[in-house]
Backbone as CSV, one residue per row, in Angstrom:
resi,resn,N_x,N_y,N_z,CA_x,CA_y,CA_z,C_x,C_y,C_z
1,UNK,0.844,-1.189,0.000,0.000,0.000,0.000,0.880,1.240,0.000
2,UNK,0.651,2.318,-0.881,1.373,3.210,-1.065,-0.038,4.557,-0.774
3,UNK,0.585,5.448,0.274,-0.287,6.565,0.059,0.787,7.711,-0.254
4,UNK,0.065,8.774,-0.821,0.793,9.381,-1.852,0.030,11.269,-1.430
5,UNK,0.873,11.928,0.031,0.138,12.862,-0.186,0.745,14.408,-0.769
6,UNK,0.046,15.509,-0.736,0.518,16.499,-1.918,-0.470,17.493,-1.735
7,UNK,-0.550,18.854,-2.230,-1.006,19.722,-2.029,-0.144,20.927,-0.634
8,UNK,0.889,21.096,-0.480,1.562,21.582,0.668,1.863,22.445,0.140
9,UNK,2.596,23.742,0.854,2.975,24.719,0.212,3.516,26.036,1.178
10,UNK,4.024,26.548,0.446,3.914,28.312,1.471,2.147,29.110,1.228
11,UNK,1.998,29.462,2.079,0.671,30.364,2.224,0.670,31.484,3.394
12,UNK,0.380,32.398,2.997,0.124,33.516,4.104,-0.975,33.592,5.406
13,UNK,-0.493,34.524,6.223,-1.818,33.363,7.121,-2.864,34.055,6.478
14,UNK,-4.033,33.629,6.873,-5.314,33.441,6.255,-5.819,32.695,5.106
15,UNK,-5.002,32.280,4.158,-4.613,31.703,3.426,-5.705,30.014,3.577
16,UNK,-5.702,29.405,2.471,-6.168,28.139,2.160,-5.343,27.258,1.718
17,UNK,-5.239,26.135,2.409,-4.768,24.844,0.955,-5.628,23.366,1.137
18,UNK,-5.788,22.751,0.301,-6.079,21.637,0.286,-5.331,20.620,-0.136
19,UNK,-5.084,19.176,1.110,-4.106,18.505,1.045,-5.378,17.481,0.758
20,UNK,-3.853,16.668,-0.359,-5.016,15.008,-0.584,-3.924,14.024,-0.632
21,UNK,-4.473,12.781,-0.028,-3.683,11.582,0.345,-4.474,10.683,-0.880
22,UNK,-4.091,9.996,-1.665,-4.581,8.912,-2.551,-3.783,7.776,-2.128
23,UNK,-4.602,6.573,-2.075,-3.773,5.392,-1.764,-4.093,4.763,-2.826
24,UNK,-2.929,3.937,-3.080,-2.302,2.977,-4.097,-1.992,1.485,-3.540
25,UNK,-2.483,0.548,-4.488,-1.793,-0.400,-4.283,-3.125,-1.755,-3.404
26,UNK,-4.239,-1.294,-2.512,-4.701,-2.142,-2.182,-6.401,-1.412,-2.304
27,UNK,-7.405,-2.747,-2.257,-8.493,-1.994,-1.500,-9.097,-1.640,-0.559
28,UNK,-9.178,-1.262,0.448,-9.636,-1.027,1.683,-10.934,-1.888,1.693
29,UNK,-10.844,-2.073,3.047,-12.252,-2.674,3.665,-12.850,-1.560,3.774
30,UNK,-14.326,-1.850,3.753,-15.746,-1.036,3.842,-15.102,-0.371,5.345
31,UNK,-15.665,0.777,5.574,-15.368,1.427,7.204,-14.130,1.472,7.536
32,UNK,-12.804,1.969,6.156,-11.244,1.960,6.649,-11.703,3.417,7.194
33,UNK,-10.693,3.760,8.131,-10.762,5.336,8.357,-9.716,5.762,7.663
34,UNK,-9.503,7.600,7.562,-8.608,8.674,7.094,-8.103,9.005,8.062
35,UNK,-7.255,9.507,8.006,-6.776,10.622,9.229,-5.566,11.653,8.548
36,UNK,-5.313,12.453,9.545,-4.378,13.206,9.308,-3.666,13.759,10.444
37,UNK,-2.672,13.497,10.143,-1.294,14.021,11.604,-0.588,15.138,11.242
38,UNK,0.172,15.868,11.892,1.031,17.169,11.883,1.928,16.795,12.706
39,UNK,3.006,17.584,12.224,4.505,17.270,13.113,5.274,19.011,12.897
40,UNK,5.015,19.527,13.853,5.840,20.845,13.481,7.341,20.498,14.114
41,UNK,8.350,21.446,13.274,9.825,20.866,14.154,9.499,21.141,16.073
42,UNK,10.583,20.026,16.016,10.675,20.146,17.940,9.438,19.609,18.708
43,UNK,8.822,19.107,17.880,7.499,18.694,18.572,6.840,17.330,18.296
44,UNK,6.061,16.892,18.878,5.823,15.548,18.251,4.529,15.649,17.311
45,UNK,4.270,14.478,16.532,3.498,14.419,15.758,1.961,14.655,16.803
46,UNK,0.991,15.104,15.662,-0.554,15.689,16.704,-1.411,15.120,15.739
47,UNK,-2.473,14.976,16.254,-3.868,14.490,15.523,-4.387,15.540,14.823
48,UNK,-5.017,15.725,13.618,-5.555,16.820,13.179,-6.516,16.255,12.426
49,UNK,-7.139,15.172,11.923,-8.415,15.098,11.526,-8.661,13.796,11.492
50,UNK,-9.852,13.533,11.481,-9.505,11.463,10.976,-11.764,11.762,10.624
51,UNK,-11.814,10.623,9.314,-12.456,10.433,8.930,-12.824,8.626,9.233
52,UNK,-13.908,8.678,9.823,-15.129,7.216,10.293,-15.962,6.837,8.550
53,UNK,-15.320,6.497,7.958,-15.830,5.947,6.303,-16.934,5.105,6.712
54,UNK,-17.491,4.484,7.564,-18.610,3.601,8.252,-19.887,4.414,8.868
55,UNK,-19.227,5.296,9.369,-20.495,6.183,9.839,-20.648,7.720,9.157
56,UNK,-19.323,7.715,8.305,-19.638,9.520,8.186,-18.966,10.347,8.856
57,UNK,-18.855,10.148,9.964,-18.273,10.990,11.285,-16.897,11.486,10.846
58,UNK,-16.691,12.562,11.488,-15.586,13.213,11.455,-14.975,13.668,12.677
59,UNK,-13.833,14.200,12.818,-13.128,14.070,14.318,-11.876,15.291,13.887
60,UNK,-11.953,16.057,14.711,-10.932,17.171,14.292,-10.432,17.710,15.982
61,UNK,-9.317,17.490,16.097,-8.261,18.577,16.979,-9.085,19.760,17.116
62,UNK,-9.213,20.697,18.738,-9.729,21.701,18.652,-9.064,22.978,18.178
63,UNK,-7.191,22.540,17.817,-7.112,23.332,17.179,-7.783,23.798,15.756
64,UNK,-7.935,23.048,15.108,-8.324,23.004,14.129,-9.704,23.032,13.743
65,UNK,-10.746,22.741,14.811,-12.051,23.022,14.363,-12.658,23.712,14.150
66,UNK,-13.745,23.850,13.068,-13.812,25.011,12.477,-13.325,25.886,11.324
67,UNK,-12.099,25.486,11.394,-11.186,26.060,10.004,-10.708,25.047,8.816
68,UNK,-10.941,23.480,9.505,-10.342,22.443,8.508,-11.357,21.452,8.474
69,UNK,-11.576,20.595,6.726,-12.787,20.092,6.869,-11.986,18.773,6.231
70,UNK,-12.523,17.639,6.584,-11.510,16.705,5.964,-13.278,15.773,5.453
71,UNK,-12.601,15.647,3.941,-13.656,14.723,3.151,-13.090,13.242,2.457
72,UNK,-13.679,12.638,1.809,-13.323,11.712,0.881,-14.072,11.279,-0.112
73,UNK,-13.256,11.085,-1.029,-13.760,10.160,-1.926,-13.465,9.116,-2.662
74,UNK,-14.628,7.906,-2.365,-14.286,7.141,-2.317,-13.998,6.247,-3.917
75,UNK,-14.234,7.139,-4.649,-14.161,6.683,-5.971,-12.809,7.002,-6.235
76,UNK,-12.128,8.089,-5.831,-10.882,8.123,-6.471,-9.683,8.048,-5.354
77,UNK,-10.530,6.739,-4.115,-9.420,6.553,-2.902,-8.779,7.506,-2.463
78,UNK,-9.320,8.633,-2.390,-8.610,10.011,-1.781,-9.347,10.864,-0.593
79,UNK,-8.207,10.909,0.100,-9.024,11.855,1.437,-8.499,13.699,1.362
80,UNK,-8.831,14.053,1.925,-8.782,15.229,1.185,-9.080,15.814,2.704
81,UNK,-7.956,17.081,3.074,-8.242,18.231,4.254,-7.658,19.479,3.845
82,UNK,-8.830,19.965,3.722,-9.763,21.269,3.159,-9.423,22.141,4.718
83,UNK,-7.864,22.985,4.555,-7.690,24.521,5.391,-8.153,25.332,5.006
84,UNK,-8.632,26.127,5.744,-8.720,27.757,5.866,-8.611,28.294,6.574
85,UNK,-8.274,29.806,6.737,-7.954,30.466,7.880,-6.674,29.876,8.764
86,UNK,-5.409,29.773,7.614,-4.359,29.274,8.462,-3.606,30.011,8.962
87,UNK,-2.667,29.648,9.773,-1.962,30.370,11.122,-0.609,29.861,10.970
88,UNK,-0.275,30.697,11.550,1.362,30.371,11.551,1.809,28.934,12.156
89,UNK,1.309,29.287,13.452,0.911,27.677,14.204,0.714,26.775,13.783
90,UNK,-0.002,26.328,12.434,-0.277,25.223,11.248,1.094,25.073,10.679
91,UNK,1.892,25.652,10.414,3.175,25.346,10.276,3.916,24.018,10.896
92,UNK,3.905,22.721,9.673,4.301,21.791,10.168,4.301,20.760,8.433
93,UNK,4.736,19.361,9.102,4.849,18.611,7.866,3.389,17.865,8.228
94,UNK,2.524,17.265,7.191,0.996,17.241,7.353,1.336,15.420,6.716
95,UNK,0.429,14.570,7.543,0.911,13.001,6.983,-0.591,12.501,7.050
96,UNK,-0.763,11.991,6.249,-2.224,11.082,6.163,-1.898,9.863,6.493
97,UNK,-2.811,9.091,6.764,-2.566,8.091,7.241,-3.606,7.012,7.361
98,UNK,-3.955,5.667,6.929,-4.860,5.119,6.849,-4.892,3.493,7.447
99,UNK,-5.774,2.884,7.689,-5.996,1.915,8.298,-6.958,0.922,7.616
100,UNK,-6.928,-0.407,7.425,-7.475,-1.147,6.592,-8.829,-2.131,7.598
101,UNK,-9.524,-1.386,7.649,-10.698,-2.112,8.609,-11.226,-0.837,9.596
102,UNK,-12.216,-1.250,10.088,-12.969,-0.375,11.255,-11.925,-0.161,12.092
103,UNK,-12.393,0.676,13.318,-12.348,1.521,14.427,-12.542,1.921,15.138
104,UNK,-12.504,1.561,16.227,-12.835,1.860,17.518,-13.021,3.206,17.738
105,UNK,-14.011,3.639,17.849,-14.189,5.259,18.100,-13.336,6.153,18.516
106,UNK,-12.524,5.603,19.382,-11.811,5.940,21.034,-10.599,6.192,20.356
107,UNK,-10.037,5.015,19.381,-8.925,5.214,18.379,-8.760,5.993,17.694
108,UNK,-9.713,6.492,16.732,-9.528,7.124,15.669,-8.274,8.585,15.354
109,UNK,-8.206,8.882,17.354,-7.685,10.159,17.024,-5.823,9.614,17.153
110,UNK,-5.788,8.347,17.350,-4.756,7.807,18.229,-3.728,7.567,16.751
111,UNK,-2.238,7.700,16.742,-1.505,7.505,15.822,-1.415,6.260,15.461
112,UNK,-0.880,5.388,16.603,-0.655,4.200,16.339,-1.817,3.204,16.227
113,UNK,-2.920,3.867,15.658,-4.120,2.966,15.178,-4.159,2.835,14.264
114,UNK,-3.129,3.459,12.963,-2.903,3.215,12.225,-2.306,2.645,11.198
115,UNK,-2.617,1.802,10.065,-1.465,1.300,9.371,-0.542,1.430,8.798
116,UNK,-0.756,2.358,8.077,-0.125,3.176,6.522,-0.094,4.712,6.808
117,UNK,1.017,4.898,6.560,1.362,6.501,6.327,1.626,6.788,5.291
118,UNK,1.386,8.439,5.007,2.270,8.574,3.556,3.422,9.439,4.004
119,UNK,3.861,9.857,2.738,4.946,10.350,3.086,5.537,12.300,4.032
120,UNK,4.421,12.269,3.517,4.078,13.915,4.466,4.681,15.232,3.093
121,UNK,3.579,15.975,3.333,3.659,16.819,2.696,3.814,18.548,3.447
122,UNK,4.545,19.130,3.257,4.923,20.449,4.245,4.035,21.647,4.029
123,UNK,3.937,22.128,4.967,2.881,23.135,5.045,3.753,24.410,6.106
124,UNK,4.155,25.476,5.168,4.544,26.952,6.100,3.644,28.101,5.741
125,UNK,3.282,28.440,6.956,2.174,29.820,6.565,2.963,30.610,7.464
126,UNK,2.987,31.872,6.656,3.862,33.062,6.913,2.945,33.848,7.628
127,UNK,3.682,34.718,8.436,2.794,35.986,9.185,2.677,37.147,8.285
């Protein structure tokens, strides 16, 4: 399984981008989840979104709620988190990450519930 993510960039704050993870290589079971992690330097990796493909549900960091919308689709195996209103603070490398089967609710926000990472795509928003 190869995920493959992209969309990163410099942006000013206030600024938008939309990052998308496509996975390659296998099919997921019905109810895999999405997610998405951040790692700014000096710090450890953080939860920032994860998608419940079984129920719909969505799950977002309170940093982030409100300003980031994470979708999918499932036709073209891609998850997709939809910023706006970014901050300097968003400044970090952004990793999707996916899991081949359901999820424990409780998990979803948890790193190591996951299987597959991609490779991380960087994200700097300027003041």
């Amino acid at each position: 399984v190869q995920l493959q993510a992209s969309g990163g960039g410099l942006v000013q704050a206030g600024g938008s981008l939309r990052l998308s993870c496509t996975a390659s290589g296998r099919t997921f079971a019905a109810g895999s989840p999405g997610g998405w992690f951040r790692q700014a330097p000096g710090k450890e990796r953080e939860f920032v979104a994860a998608i419940d493909t079984w129920t719909g549900s969505t799950y977002y960091s309170d940093s982030v709620k409100g300003r980031f919308t994470i979708s999918r689709d499932r036709a073209k195996n891609t998850v997709y988190l939809q910023m706006k209103g970014l901050k300097p603070d968003d400044t970090a490398v952004y990793y999707c990450a996916a899991r081949n089967g359901r999820i424990v609710t409780s998990h979803i926000t948890r790193a190591g519930a996951y299987d597959f990472w991609g490779q991380g795509t960087e994200v700097t928003v300027s003041s």
